[in-house]
C-alpha positions as CSV (number, residue, x, y, z in Angstrom):
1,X,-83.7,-10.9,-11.1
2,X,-80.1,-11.8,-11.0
3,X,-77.6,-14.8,-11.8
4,X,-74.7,-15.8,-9.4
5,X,-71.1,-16.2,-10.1
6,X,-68.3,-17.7,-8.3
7,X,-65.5,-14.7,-7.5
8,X,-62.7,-14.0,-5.4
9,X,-64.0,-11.8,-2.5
10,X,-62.1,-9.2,-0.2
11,X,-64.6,-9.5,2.2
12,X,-63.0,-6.2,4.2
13,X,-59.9,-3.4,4.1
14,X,-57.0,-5.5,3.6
15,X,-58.5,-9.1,4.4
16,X,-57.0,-11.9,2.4
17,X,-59.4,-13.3,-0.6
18,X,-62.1,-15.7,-0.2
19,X,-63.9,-17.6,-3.2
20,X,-67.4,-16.7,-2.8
21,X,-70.5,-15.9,-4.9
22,X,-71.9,-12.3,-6.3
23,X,-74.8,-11.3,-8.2
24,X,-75.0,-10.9,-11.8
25,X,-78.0,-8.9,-13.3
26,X,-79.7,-10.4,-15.8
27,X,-79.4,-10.3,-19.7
28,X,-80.4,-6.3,-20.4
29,X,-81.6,-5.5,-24.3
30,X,-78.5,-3.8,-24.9
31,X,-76.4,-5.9,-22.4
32,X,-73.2,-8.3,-23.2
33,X,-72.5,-11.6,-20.9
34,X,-69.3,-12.6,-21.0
35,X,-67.2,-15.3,-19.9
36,X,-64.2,-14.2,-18.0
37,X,-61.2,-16.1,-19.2
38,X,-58.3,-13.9,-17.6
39,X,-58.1,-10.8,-15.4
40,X,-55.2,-9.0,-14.7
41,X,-54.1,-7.6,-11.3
42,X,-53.2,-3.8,-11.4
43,X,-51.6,-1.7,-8.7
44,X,-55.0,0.3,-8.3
45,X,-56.8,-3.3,-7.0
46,X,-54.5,-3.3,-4.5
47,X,-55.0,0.3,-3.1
48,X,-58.9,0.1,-3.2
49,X,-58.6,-3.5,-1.5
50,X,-56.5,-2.0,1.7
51,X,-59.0,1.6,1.2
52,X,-55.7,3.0,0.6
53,X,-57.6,5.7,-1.6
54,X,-60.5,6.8,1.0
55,X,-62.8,4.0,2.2
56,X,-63.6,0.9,0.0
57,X,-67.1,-0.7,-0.6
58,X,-67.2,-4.0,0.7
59,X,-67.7,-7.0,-0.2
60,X,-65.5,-6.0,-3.1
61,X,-64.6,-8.0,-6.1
62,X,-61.9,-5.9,-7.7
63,X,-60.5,-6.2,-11.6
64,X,-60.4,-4.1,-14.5
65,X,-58.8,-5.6,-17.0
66,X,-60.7,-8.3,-18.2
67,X,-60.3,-10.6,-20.9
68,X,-62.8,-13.1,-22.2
69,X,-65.6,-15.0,-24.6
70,X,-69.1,-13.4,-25.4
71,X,-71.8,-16.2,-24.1
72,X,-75.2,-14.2,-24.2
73,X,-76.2,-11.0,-26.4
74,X,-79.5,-9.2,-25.3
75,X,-81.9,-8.5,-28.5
76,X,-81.0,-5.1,-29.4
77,X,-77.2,-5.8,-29.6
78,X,-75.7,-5.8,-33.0
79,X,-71.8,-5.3,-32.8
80,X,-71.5,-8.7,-30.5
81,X,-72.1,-12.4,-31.0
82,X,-71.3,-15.4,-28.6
83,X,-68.0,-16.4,-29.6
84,X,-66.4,-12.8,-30.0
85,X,-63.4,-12.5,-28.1
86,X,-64.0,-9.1,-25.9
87,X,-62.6,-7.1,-23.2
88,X,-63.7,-4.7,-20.8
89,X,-61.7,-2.1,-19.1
90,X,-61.8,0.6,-16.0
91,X,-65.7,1.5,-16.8
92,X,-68.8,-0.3,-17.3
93,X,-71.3,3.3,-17.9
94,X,-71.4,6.5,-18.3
95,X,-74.2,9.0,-18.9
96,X,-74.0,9.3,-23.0
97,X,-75.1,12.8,-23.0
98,X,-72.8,15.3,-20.9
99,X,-69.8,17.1,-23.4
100,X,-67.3,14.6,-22.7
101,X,-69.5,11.3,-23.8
102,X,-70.4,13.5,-26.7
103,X,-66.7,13.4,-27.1
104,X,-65.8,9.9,-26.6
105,X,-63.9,10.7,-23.5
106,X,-66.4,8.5,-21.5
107,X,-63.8,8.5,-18.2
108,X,-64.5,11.9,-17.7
109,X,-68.1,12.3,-17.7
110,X,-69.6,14.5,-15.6
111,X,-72.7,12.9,-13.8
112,X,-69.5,10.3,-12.6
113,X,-68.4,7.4,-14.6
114,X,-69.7,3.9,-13.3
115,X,-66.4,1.9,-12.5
116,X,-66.0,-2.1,-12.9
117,X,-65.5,-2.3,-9.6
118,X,-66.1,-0.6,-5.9
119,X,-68.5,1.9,-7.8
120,X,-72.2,2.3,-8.1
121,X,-74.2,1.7,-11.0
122,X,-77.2,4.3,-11.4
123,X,-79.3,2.1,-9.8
124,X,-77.2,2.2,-7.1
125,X,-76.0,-1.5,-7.0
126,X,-72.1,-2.3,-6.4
127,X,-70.2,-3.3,-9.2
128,X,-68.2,-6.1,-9.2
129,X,-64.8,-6.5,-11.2
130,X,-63.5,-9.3,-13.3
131,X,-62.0,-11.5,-10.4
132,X,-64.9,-14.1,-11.0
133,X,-66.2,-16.0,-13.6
134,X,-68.7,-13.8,-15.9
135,X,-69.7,-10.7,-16.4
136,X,-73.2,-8.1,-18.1
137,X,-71.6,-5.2,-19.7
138,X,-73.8,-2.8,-21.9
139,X,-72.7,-3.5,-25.0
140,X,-70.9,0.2,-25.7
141,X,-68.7,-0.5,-23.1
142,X,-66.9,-3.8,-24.6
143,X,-64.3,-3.5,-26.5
144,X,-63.3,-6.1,-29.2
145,X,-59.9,-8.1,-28.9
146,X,-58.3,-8.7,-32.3
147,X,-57.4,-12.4,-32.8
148,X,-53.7,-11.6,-33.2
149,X,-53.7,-11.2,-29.1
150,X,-53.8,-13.5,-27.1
151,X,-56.3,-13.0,-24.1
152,X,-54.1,-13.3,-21.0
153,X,-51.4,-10.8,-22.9
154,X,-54.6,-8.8,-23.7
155,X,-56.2,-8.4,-20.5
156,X,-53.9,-6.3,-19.1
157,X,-54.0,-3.3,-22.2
158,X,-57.2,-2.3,-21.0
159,X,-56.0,-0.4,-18.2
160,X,-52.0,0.0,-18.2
161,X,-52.6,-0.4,-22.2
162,X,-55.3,2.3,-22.5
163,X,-52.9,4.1,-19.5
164,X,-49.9,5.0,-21.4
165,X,-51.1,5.3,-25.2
166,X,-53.8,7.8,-24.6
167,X,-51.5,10.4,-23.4
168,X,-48.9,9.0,-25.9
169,X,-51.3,9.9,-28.7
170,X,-53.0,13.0,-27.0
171,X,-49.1,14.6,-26.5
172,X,-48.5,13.6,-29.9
173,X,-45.6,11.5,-29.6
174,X,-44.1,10.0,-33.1
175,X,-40.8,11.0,-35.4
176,X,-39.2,13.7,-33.7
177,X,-40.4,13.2,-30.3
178,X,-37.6,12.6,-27.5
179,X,-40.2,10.7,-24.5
180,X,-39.1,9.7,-21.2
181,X,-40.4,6.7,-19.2
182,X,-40.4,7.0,-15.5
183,X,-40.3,3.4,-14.0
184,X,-40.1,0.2,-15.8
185,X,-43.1,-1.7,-13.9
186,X,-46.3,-2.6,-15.2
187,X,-47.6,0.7,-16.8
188,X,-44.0,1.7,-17.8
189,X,-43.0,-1.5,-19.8
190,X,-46.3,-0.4,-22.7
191,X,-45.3,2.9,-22.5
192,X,-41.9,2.0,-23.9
193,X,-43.8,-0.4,-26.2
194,X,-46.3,2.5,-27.4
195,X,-43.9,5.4,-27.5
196,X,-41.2,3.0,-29.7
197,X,-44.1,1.8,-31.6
198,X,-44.8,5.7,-32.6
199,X,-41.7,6.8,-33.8
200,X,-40.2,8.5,-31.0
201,X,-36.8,8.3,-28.9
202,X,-37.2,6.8,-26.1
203,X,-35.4,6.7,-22.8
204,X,-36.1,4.7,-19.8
205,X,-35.7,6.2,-16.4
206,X,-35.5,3.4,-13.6
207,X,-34.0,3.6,-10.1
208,X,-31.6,1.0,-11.3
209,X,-30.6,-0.7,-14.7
210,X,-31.7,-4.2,-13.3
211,X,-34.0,-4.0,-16.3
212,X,-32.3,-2.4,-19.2
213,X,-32.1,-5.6,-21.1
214,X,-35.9,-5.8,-21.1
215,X,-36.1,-1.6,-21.4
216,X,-33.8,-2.1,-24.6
217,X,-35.9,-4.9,-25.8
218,X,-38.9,-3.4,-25.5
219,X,-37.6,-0.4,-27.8
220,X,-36.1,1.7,-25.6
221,X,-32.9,3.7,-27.2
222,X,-31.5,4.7,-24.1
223,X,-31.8,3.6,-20.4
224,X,-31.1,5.7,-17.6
225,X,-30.5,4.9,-13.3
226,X,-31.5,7.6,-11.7
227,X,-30.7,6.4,-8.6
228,X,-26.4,6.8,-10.0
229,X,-25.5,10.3,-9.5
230,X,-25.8,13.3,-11.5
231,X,-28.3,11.4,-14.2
232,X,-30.7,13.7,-14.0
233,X,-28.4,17.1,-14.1
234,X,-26.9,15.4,-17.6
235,X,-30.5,15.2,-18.8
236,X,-31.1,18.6,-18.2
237,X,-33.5,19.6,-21.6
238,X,-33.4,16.5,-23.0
239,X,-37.1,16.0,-23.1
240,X,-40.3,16.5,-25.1
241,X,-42.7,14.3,-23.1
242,X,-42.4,12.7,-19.8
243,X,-44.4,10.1,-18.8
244,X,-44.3,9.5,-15.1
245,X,-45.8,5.7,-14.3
246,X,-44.5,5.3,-10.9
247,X,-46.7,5.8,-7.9
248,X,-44.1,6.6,-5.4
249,X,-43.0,10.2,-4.4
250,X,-40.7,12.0,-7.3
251,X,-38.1,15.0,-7.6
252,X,-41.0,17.0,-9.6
253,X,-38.5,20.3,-9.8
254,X,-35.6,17.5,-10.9
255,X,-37.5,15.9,-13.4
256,X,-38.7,19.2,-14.6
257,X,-35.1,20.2,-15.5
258,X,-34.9,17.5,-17.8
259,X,-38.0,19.1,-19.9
260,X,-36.9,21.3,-23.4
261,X,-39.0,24.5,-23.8
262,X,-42.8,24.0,-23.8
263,X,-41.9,20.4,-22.3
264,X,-44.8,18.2,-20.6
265,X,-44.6,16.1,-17.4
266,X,-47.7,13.8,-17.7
267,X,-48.8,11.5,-14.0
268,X,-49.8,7.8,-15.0
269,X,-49.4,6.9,-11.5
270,X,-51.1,7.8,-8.7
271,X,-48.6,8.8,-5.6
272,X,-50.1,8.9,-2.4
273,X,-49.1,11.5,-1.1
274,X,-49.5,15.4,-2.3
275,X,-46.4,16.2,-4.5
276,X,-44.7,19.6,-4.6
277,X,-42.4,21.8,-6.8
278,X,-40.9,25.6,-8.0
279,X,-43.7,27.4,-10.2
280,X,-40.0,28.4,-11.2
281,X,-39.6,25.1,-13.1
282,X,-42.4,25.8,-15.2
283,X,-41.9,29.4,-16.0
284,X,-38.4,29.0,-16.9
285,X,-38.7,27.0,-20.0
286,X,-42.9,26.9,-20.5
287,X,-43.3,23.7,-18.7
288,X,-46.5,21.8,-17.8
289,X,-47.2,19.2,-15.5
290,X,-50.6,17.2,-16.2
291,X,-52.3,14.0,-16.0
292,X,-53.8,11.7,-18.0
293,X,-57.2,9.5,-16.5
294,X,-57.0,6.2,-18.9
295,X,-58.7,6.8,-22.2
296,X,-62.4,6.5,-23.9
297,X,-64.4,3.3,-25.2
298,X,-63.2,4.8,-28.7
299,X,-59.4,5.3,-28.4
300,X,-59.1,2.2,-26.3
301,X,-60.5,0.0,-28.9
302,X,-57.9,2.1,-31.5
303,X,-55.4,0.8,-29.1
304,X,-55.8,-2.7,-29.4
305,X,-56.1,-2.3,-33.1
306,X,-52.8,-0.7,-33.1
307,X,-51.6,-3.2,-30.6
308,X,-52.6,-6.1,-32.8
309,X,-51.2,-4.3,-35.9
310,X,-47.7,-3.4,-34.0
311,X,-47.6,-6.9,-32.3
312,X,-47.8,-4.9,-28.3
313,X,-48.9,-7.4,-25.8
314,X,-48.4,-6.8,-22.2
315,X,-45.4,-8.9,-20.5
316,X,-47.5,-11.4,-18.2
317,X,-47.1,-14.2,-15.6
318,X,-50.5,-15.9,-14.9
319,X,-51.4,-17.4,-12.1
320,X,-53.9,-19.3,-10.2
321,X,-57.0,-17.6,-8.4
322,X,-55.0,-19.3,-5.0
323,X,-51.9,-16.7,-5.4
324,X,-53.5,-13.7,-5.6
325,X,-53.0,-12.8,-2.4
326,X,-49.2,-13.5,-2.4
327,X,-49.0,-11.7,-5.9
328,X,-50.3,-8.8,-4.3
329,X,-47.1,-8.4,-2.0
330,X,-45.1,-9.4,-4.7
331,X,-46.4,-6.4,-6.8
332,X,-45.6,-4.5,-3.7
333,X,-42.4,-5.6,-3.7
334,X,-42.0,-5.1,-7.6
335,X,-41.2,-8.7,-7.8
336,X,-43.4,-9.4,-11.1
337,X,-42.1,-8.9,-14.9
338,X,-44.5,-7.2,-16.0
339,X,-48.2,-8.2,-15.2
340,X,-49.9,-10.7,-13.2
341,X,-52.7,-12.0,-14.6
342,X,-55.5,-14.5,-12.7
343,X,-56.4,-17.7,-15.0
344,X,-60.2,-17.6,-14.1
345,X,-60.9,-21.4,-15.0
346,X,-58.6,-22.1,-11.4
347,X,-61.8,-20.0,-9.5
């Protein structure tokens, strides 16, 4: 048995949006309904709508970042209440038993994590992401949003929040720490946030300084254009702890440079295309380039605790359900400061 609600559809690769209906299951024992108040728009909807990462699922209902009310507990829930202002992020399941759910590091489990959206759940039914009016969430998987946020400022941490403080806090940024930003766009604007919020010395590296003021603003103490020449031969060792958020193609070897000994290069973003570099940039100073893959149900509920605590709120412009499609080529176009966020009541 299932419920309907109303959602914005991409009913194929690339199509524009159409308001439509999808099923909702119904009320599980340990499941959450929740009323959808605000979903944000991250780059990743936009390259699963146009199948830009391998073929999409459609009918496909994207959103991860959702932001709303609790309407409906099932009987064996206990940490939720209608009422409760919730979130939920990139994941709806996971399998609870294999060494990283032990862990808490739910994202990387290894039967496959169940996604919000354009994903399967074990049952093998689509999900469908927090472009519509409600969602049923297992309880495990909300995460509770402290009244000092905001929801529509809120909505966006659980992905480019979660994004940027997990490898923040796994690299062990704080007093000390000299951390770069790469790109000062959706994900790079809370990793300034975050990394001032920890202690460390931050520098923003943009293409250009059309957004220094906000860089400096956010907390950054020094801002950086690499796009002027020699900025990145002046940088050379500078670094403990890059975080690369952009998702275009990067001087890896370049960046590398700008690395002290036993420095770390961490990809946020998600290029395209394959990236190359020297093995000589990492064995001449101990280097490492990694990734980081968002963060656990645990650490992502530590992060809006420390959000609330810190006052960190993502940068937003909402909108209505009708501009999504335009605010898609904005985003493209990096024409958005820092986060667009959908006001569900317009669906």
């Amino acid at each position: 048995m299932t419920t309907n609600a109303t959602a914005l559809i991409a009913p194929s690769t690339g199509a524009a949006f159409e308001r439509g209906q999808i099923p909702r299951r119904d009320l599980g024992a340990d499941d959450v309904r929740i009323a959808i108040a605000y979903a944000g728009i991250c780059h990743s909807d936009i390259h699963q709508v146009r199948s830009e990462w391998g073929p999409g699922t459609f009918p496909m209902v994207p959103g991860h970042e959702i932001a709303g009310v609790v309407t409906e507990v099932g009987p064996e829930v206990t940490d939720f209440q209608p009422g409760d202002r919730v979130g939920v992020g990139c994941f709806v399941d996971s399998c609870g038993e294999c060494e990283p759910c032990q862990a808490s590091e739910e994202q990387f489990c290894t039967r496959g994590t169940v996604m919000t959206y354009n994903s399967q759940e074990y049952s093998g039914e689509p999900t469908y992401g927090g472009y519509s009016t409600e969602v049923v969430v297992r309880a495990g998987y909300v995460l509770r949003i402290p009244e000092e946020l905001s929801l529509d400022a809120a909505a966006p941490l659980l992905c480019a929040g979660i994004t940027t403080y997990s490898p923040l806090r796994h690299w062990n940024a704080g007093p000390g720490k000299r951390v770069a930003v790469v790109g000062m766009g959706g994900l790079g604007h809370m990793a300034v946030k975050y990394a001032h919020a920890l202690g460390a010395h931050v520098t923003v590296l943009s293409q250009t300084r059309s957004k220094e003021d906000d860089g400096r603003r956010f907390g950054a103490d020094d801002y950086r254009a690499t796009s002027e020449d020699g900025t990145l031969e002046s940088l050379r060792g500078s670094f403990d702890l890059i975080i690369n958020t952009v998702s275009a193609d990067v001087d890896l070897d370049a960046l590398l440079a700008t690395l002290t000994l036993d420095g770390v290069l961490v990809f946020v973003g998600l290029p395209e295309n394959p990236q190359s570099l020297s093995v000589f940039s990492l064995t001449s100073a101990r280097r490492v380039v990694t990734g980081s893959n968002i963060g656990g149900i645990r650490e992502t509920q530590e992060m809006l605790d420390f959000s609330a605590e810190h006052g960190i709120a993502a940068e937003v412009e909402v909108i209505s359900a009708d501009d999504v499609d335009a605010a898609y080529e904005r985003v493209l176009r990096s024409d958005v400061r820092y986060r667009f966020v959908i006001d569900v009541d317009t669906l």
